[in-house]
PDB file of N, CA, C and O in Angstrom:
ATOM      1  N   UNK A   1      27.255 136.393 258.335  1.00  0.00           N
ATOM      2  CA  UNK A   1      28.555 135.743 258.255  1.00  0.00           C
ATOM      3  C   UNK A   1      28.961 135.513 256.798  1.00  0.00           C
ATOM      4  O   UNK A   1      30.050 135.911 256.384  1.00  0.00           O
ATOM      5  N   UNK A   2      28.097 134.881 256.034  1.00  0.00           N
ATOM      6  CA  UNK A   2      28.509 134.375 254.846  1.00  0.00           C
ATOM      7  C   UNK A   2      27.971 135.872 253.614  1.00  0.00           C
ATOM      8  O   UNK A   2      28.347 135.859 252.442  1.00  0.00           O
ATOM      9  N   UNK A   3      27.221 136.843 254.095  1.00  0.00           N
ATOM     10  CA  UNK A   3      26.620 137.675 253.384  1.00  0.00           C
ATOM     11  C   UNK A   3      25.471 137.165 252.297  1.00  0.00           C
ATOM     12  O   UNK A   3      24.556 136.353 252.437  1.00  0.00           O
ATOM     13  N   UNK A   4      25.834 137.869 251.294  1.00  0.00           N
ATOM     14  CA  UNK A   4      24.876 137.570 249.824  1.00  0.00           C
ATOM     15  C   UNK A   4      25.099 136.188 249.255  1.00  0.00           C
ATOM     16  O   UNK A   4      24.430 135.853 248.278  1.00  0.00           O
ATOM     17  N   UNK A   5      25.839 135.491 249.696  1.00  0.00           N
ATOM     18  CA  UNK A   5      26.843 134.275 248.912  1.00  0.00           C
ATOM     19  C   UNK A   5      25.618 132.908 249.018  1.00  0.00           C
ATOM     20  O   UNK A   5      25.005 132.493 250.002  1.00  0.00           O
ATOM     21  N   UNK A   6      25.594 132.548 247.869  1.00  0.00           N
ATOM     22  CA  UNK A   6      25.004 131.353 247.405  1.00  0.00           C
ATOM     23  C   UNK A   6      25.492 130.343 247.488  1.00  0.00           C
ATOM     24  O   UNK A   6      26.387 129.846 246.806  1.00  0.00           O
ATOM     25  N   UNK A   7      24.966 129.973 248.298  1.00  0.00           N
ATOM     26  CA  UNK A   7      25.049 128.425 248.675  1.00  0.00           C
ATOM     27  C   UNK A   7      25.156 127.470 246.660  1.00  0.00           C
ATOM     28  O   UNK A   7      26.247 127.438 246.092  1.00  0.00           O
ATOM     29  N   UNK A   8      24.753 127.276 246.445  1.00  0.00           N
ATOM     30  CA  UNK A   8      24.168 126.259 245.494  1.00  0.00           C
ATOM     31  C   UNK A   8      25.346 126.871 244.380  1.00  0.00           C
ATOM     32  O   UNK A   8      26.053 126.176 243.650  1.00  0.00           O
ATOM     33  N   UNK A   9      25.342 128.522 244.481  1.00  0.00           N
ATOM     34  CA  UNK A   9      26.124 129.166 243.146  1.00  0.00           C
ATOM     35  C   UNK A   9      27.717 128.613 243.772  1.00  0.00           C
ATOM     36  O   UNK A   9      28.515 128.259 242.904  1.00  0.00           O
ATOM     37  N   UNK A  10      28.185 128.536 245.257  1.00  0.00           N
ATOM     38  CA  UNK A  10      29.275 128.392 245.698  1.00  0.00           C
ATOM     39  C   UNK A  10      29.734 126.788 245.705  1.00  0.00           C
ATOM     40  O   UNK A  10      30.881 126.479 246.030  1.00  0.00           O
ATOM     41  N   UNK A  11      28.701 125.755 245.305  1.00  0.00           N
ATOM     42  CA  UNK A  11      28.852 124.320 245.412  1.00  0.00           C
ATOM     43  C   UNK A  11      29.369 124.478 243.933  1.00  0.00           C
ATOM     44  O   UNK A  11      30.519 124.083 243.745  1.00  0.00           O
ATOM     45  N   UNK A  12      28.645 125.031 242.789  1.00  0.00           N
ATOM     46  CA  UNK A  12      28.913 124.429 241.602  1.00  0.00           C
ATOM     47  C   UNK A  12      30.327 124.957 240.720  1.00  0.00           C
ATOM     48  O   UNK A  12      30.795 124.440 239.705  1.00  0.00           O
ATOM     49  N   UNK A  13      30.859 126.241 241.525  1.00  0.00           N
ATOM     50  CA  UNK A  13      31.472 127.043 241.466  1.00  0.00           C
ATOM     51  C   UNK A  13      33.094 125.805 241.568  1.00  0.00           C
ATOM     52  O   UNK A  13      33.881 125.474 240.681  1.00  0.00           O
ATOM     53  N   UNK A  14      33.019 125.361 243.305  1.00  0.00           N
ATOM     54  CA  UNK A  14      33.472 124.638 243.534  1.00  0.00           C
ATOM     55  C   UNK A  14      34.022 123.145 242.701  1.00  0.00           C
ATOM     56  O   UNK A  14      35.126 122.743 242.333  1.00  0.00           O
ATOM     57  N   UNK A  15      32.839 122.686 242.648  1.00  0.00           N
ATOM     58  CA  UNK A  15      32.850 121.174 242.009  1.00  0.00           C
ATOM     59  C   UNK A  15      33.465 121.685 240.341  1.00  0.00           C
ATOM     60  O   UNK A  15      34.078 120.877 239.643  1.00  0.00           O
ATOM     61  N   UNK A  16      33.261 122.741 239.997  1.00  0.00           N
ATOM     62  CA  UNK A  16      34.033 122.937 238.463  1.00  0.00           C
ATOM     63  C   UNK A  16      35.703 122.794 238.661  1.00  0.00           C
ATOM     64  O   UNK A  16      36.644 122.169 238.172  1.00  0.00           O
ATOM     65  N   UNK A  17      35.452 123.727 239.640  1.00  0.00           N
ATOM     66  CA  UNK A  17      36.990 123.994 240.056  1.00  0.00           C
ATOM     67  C   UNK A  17      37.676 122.733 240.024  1.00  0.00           C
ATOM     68  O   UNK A  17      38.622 122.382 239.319  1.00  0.00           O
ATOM     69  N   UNK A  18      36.958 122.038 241.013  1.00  0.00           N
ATOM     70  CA  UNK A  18      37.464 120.350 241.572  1.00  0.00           C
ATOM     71  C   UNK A  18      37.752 119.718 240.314  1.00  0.00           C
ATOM     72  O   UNK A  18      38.745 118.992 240.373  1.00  0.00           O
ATOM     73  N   UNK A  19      37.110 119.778 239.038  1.00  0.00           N
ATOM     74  CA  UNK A  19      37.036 118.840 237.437  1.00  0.00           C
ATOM     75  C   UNK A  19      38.230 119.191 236.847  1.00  0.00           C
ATOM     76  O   UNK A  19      39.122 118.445 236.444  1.00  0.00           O
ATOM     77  N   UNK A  20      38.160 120.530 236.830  1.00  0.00           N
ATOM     78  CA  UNK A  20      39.417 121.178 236.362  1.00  0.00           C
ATOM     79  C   UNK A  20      40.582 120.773 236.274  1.00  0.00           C
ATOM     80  O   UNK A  20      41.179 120.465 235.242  1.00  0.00           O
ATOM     81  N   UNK A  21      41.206 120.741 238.044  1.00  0.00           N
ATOM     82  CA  UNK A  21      42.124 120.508 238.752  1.00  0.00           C
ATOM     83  C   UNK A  21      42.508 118.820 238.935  1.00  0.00           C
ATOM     84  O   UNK A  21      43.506 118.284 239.419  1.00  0.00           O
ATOM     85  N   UNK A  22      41.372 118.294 238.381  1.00  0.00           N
ATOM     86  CA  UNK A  22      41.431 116.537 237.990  1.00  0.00           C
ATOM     87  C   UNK A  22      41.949 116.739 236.385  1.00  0.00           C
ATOM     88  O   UNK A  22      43.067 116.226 236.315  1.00  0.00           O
ATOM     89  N   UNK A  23      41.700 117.086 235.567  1.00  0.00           N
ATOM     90  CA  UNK A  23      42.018 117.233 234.244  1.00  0.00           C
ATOM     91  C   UNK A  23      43.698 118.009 234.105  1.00  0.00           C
ATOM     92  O   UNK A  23      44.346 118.014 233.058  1.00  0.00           O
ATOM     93  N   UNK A  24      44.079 118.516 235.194  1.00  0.00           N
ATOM     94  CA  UNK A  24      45.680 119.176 234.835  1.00  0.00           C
ATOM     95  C   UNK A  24      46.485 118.107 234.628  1.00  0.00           C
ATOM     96  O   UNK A  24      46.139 117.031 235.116  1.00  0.00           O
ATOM     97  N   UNK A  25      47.559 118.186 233.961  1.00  0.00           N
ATOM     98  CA  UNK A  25      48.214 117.293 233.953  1.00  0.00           C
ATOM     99  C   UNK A  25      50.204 117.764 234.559  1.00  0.00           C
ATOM    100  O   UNK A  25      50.780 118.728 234.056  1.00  0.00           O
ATOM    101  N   UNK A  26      50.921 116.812 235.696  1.00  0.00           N
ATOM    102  CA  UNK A  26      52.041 117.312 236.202  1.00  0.00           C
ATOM    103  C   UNK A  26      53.087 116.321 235.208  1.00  0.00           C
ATOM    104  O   UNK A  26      52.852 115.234 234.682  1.00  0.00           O
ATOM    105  N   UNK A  27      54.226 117.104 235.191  1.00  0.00           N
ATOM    106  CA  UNK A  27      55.026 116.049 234.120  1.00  0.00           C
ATOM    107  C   UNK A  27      56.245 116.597 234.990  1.00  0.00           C
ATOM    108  O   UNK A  27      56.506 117.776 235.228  1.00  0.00           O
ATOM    109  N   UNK A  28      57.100 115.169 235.513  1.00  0.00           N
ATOM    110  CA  UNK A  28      58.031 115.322 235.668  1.00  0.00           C
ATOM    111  C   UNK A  28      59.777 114.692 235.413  1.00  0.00           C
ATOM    112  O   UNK A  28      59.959 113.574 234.932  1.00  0.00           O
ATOM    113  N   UNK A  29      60.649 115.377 235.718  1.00  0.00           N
ATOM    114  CA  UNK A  29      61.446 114.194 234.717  1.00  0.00           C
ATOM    115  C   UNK A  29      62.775 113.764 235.614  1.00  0.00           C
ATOM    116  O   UNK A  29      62.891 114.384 236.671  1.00  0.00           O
ATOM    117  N   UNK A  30      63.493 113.063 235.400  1.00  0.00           N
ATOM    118  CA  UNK A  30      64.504 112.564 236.671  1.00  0.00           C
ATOM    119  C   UNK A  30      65.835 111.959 235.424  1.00  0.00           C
ATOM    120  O   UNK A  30      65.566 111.558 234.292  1.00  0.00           O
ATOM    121  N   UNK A  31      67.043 112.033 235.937  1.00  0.00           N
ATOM    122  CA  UNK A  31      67.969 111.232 235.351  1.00  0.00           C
ATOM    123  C   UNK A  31      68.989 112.795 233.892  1.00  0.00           C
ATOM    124  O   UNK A  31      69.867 112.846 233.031  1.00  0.00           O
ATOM    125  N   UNK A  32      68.337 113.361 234.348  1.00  0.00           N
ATOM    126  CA  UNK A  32      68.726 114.658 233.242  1.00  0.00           C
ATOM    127  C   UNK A  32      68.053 114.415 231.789  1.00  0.00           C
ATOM    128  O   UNK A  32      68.512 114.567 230.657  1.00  0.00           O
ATOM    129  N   UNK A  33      66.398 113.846 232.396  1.00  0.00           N
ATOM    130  CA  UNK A  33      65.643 113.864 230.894  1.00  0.00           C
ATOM    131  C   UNK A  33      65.242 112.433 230.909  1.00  0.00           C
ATOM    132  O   UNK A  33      64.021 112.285 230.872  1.00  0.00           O
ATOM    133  N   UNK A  34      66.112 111.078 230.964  1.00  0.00           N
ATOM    134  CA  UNK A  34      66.084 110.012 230.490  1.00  0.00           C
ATOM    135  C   UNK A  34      65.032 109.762 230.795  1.00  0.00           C
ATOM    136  O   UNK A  34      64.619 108.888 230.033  1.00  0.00           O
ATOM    137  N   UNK A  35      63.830 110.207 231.976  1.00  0.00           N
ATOM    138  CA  UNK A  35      62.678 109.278 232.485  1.00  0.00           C
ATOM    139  C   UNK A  35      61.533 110.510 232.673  1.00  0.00           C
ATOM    140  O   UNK A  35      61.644 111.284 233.624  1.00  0.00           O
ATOM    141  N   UNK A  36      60.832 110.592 232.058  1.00  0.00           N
ATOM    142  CA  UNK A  36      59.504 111.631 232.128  1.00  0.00           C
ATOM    143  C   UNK A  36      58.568 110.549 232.864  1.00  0.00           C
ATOM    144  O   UNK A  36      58.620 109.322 232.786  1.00  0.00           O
ATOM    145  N   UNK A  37      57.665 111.400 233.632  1.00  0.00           N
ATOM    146  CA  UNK A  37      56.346 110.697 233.790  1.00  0.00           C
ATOM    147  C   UNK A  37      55.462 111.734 234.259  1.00  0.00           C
ATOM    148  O   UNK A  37      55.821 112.543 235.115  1.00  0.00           O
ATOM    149  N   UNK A  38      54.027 111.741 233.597  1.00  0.00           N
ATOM    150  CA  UNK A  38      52.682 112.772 233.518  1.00  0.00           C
ATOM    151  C   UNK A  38      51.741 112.244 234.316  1.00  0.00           C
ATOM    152  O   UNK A  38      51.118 111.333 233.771  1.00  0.00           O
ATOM    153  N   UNK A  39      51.424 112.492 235.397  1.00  0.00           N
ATOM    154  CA  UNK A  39      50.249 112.372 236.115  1.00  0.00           C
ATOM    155  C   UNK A  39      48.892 113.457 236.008  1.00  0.00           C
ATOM    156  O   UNK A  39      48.938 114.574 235.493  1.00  0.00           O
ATOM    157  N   UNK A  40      47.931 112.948 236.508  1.00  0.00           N
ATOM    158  CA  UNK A  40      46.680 113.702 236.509  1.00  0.00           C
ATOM    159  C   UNK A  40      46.427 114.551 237.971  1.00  0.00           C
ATOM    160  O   UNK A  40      46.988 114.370 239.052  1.00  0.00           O
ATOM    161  N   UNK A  41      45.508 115.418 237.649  1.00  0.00           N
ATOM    162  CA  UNK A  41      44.810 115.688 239.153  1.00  0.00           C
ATOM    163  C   UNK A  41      44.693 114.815 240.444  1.00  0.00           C
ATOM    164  O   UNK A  41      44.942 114.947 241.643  1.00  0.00           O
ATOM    165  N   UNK A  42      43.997 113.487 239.282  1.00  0.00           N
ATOM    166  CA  UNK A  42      43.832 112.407 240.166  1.00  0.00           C
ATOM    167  C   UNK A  42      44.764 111.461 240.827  1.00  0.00           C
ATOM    168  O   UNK A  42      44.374 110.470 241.443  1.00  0.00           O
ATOM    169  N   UNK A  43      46.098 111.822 240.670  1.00  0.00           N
ATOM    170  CA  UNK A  43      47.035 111.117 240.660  1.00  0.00           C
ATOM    171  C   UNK A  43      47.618 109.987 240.433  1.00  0.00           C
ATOM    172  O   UNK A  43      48.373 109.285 241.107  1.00  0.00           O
ATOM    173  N   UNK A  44      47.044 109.874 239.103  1.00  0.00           N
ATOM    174  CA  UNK A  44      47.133 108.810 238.062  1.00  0.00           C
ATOM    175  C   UNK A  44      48.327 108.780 237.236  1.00  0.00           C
ATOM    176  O   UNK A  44      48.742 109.873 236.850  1.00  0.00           O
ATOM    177  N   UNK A  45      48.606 108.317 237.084  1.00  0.00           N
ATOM    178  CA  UNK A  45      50.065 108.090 235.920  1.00  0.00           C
ATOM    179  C   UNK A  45      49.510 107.487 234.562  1.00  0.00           C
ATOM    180  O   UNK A  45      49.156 106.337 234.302  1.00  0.00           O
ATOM    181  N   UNK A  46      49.560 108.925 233.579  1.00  0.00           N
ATOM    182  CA  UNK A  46      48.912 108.924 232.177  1.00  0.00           C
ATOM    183  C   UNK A  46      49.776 108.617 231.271  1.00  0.00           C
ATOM    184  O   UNK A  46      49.424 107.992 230.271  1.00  0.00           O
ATOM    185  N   UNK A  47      51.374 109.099 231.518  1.00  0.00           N
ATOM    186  CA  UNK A  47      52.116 108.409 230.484  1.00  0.00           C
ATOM    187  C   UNK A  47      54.243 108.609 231.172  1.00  0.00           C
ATOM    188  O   UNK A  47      54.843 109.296 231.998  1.00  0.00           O
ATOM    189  N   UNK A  48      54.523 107.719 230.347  1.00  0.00           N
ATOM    190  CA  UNK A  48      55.884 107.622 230.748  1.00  0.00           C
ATOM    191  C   UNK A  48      56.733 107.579 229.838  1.00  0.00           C
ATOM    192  O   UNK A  48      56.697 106.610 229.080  1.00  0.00           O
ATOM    193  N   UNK A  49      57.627 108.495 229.669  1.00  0.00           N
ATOM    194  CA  UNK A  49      58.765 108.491 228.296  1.00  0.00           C
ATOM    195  C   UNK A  49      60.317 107.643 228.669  1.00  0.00           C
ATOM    196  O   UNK A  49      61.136 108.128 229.450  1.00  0.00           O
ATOM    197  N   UNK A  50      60.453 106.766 228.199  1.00  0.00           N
ATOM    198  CA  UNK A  50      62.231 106.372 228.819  1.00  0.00           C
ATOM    199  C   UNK A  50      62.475 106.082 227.924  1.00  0.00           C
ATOM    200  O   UNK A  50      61.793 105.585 227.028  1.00  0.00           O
ATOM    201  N   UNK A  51      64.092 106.480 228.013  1.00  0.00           N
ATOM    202  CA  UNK A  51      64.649 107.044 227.093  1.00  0.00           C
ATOM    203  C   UNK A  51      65.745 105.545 226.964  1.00  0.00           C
ATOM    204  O   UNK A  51      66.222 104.942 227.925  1.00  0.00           O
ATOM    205  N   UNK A  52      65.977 105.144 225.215  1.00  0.00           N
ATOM    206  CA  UNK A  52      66.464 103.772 225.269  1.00  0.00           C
ATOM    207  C   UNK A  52      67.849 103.126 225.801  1.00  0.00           C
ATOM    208  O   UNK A  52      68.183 101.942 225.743  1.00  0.00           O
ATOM    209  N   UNK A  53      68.749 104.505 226.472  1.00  0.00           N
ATOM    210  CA  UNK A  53      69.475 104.178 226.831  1.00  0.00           C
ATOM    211  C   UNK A  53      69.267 103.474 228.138  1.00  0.00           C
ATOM    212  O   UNK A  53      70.204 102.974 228.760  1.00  0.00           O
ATOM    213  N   UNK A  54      68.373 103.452 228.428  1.00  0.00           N
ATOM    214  CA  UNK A  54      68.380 103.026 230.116  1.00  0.00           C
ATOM    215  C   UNK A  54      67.640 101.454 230.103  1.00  0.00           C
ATOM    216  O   UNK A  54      67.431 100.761 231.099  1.00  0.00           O
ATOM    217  N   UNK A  55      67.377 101.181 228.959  1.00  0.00           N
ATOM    218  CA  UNK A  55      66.437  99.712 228.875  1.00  0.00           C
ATOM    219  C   UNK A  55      67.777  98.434 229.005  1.00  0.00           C
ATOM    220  O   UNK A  55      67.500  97.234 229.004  1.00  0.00           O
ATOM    221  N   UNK A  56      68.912  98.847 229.090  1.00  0.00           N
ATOM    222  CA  UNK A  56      70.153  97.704 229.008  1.00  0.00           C
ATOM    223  C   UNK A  56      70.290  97.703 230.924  1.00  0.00           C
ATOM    224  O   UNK A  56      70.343  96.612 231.493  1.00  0.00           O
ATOM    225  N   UNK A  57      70.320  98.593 231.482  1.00  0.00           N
ATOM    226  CA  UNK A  57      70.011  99.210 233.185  1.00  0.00           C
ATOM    227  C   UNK A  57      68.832  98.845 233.873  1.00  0.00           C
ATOM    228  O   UNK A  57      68.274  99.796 234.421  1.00  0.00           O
ATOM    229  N   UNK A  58      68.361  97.881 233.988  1.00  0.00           N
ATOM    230  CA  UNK A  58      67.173  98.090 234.820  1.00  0.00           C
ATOM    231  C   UNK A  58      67.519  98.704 236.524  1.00  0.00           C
ATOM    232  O   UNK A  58      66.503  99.195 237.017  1.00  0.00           O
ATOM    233  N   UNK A  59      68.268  98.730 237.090  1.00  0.00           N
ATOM    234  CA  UNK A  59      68.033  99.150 238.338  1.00  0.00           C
ATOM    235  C   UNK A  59      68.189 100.712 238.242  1.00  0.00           C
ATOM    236  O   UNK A  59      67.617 101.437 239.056  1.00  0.00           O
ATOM    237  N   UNK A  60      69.099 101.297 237.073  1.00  0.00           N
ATOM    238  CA  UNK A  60      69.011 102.774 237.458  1.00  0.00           C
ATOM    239  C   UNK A  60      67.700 103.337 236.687  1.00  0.00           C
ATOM    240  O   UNK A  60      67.253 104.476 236.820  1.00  0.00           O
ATOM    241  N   UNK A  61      67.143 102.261 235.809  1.00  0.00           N
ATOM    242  CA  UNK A  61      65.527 102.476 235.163  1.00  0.00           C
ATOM    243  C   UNK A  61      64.604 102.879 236.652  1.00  0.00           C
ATOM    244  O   UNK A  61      64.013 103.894 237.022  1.00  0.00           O
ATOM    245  N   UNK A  62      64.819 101.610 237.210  1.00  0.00           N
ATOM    246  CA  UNK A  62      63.945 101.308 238.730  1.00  0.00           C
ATOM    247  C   UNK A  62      63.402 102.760 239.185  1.00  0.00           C
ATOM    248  O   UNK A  62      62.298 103.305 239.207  1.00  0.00           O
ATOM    249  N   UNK A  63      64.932 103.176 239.591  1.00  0.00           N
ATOM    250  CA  UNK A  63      65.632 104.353 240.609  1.00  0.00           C
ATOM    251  C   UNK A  63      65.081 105.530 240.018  1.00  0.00           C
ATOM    252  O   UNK A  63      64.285 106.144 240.729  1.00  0.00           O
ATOM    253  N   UNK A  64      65.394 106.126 238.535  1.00  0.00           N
ATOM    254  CA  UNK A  64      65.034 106.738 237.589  1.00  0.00           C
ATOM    255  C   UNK A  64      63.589 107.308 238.009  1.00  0.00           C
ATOM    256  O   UNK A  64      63.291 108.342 238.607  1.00  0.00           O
ATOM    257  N   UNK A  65      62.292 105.608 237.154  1.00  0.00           N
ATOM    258  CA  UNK A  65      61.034 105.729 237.511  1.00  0.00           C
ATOM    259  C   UNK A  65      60.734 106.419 238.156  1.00  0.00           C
ATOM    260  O   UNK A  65      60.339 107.539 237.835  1.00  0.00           O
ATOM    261  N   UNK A  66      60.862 105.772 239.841  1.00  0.00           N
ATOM    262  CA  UNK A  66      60.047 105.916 240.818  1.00  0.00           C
ATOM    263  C   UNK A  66      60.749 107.325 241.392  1.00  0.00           C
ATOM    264  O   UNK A  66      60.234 107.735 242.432  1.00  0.00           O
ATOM    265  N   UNK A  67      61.640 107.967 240.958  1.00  0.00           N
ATOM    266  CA  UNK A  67      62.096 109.390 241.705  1.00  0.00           C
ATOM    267  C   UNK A  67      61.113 109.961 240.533  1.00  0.00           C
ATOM    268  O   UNK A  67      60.331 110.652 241.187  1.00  0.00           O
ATOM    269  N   UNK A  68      60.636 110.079 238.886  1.00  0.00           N
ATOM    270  CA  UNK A  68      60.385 110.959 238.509  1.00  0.00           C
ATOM    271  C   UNK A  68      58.809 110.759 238.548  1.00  0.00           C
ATOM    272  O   UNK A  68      58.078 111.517 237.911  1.00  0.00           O
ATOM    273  N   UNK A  69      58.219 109.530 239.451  1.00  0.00           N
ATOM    274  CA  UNK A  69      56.735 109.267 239.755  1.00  0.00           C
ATOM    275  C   UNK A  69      56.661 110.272 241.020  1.00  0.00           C
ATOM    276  O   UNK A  69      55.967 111.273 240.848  1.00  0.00           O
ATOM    277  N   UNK A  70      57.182 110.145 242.042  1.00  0.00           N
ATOM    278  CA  UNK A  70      57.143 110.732 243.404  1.00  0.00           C
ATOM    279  C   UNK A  70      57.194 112.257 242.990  1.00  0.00           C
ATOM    280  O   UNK A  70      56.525 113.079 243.616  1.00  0.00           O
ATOM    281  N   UNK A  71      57.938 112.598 242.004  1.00  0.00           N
ATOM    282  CA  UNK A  71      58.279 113.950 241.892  1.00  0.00           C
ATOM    283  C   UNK A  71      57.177 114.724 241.417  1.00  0.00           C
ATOM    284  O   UNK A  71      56.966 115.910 241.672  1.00  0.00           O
ATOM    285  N   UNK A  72      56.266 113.712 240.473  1.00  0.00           N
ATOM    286  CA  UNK A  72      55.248 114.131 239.616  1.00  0.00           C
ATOM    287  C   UNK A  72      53.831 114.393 240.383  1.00  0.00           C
ATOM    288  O   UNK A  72      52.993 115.288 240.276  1.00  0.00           O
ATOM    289  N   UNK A  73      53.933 113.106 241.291  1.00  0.00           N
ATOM    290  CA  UNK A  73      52.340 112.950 242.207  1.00  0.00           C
ATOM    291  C   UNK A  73      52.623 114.503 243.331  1.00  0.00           C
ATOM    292  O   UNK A  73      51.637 115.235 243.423  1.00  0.00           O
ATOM    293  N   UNK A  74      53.887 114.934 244.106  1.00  0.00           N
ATOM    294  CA  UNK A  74      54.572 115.819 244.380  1.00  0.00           C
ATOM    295  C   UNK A  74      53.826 117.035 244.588  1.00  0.00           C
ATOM    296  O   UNK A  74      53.204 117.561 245.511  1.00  0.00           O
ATOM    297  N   UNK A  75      54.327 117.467 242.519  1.00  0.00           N
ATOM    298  CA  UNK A  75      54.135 118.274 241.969  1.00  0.00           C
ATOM    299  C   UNK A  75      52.411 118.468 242.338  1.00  0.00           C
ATOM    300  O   UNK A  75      52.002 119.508 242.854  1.00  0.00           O
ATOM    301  N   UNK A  76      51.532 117.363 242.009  1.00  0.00           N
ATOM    302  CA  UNK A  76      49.837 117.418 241.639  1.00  0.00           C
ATOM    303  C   UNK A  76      49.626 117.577 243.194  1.00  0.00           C
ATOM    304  O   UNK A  76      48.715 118.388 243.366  1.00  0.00           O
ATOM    305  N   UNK A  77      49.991 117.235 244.066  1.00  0.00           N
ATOM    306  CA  UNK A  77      49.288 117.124 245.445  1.00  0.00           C
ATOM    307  C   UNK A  77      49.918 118.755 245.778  1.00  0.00           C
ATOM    308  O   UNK A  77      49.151 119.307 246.567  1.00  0.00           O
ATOM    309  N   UNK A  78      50.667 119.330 245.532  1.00  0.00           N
ATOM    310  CA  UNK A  78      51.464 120.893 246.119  1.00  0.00           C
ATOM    311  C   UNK A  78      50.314 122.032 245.170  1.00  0.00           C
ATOM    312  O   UNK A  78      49.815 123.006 245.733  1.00  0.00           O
ATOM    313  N   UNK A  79      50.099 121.785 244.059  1.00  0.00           N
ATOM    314  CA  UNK A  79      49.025 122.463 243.305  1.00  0.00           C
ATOM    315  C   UNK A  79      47.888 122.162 243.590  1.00  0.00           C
ATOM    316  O   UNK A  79      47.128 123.003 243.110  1.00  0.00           O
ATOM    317  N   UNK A  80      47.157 121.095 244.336  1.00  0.00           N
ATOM    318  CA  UNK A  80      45.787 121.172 244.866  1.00  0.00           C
ATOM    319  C   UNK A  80      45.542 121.766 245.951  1.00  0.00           C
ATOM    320  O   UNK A  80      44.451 122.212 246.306  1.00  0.00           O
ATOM    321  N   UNK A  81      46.701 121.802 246.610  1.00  0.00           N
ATOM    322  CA  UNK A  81      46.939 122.192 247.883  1.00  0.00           C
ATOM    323  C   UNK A  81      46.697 123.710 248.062  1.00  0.00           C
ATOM    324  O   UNK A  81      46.115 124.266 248.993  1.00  0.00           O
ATOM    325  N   UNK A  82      47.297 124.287 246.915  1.00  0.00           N
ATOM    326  CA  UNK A  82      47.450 125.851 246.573  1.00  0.00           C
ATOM    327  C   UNK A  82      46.119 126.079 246.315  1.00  0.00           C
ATOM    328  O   UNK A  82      45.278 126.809 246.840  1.00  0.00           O
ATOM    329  N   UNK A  83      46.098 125.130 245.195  1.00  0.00           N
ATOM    330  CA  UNK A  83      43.912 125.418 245.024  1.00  0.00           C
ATOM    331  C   UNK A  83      43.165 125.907 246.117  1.00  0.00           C
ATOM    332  O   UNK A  83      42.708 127.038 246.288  1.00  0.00           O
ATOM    333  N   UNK A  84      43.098 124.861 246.865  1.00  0.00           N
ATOM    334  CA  UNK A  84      42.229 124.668 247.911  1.00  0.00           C
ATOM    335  C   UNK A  84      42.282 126.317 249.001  1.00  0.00           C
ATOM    336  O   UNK A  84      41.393 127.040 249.451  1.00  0.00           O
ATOM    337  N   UNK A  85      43.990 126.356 249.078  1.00  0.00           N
ATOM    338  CA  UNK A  85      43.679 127.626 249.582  1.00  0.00           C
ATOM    339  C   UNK A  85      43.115 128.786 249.593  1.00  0.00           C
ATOM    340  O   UNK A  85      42.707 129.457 250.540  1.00  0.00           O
ATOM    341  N   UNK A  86      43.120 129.119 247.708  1.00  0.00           N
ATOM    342  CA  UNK A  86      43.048 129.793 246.928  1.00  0.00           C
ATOM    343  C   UNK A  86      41.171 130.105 246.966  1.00  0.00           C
ATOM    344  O   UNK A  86      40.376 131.004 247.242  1.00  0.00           O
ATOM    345  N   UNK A  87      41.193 128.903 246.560  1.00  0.00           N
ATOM    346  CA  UNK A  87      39.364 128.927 246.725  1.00  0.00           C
ATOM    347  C   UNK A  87      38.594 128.912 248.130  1.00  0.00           C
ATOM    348  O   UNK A  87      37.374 129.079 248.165  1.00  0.00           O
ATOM    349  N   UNK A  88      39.083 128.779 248.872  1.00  0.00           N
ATOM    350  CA  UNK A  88      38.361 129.475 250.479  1.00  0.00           C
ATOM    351  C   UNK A  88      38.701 130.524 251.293  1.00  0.00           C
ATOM    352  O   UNK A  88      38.051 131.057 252.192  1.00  0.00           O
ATOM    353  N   UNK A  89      40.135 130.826 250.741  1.00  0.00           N
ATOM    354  CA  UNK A  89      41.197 131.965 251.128  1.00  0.00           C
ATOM    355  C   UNK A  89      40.142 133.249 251.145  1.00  0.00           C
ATOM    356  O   UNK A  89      40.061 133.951 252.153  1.00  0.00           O
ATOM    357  N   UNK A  90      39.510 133.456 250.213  1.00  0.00           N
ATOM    358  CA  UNK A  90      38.427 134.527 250.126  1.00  0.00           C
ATOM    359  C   UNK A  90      36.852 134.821 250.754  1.00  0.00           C
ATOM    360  O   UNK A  90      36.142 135.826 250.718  1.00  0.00           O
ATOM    361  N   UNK A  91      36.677 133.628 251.272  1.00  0.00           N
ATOM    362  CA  UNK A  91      35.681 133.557 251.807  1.00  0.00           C
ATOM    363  C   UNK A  91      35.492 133.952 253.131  1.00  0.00           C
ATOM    364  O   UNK A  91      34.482 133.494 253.665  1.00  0.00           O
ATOM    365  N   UNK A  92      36.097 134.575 253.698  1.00  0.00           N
ATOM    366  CA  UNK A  92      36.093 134.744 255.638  1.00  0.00           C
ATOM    367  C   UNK A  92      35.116 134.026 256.309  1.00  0.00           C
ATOM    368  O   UNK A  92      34.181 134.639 256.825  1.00  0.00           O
ATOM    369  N   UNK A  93      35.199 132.680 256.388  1.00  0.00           N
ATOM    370  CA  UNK A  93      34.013 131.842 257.043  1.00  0.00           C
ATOM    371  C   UNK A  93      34.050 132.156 258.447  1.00  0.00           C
ATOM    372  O   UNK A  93      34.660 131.171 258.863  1.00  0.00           O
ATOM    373  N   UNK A  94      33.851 132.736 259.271  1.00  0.00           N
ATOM    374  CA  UNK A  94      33.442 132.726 260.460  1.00  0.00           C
ATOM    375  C   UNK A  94      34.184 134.049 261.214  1.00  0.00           C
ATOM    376  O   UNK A  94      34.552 133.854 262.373  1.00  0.00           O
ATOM    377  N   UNK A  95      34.358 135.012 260.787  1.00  0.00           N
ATOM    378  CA  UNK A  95      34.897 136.585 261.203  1.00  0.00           C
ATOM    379  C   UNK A  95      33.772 136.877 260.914  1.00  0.00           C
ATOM    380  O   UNK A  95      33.398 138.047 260.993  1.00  0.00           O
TER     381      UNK A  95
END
């Protein structure tokens, strides 16, 4: 089923992959620029740019934020997703 394939060579193979894909970073931006925000693999929020026109606004800041957070975590969860395919897609586990 699995052929020549290493167990142990296919775990570490894996778990690199997995470090990797924690270390990317998604950046996304909302408002036509005014609000960046960079998340991780992990879906962490590493940094946030706003732009000073919007600090007199807090509610379209609010609005801004949290559309260019959602957009960003989004972005990181649609690319792991692809990963994941990507890295078992080749394996024919059970044909």
């Amino acid at each position: 089923m699995l052929g020549n394939l290493d167990l142990n060579e296919m775990l570490q193979k894996l778990q690199e992959q997995m470090q990797e894909a924690d270390n990317k970073t998604y950046t996304a931006t909302s408002g036509g620029g005014l609000v960046e925000v960079t998340v991780n693999g992990k879906f962490e929020v590493i940094d946030i740019k706003i732009d000073d026109s919007l600090l007199e606004d807090k509610e379209s800041l609010q609005i801004l934020l949290m559309s260019a957070v959602n957009d960003a975590i989004k972005m990181a969860v649609e690319d792991k997703k692809s990963q994941a395919m990507n890295m078992f897609g080749g394996l024919n586990l059970g044909q």
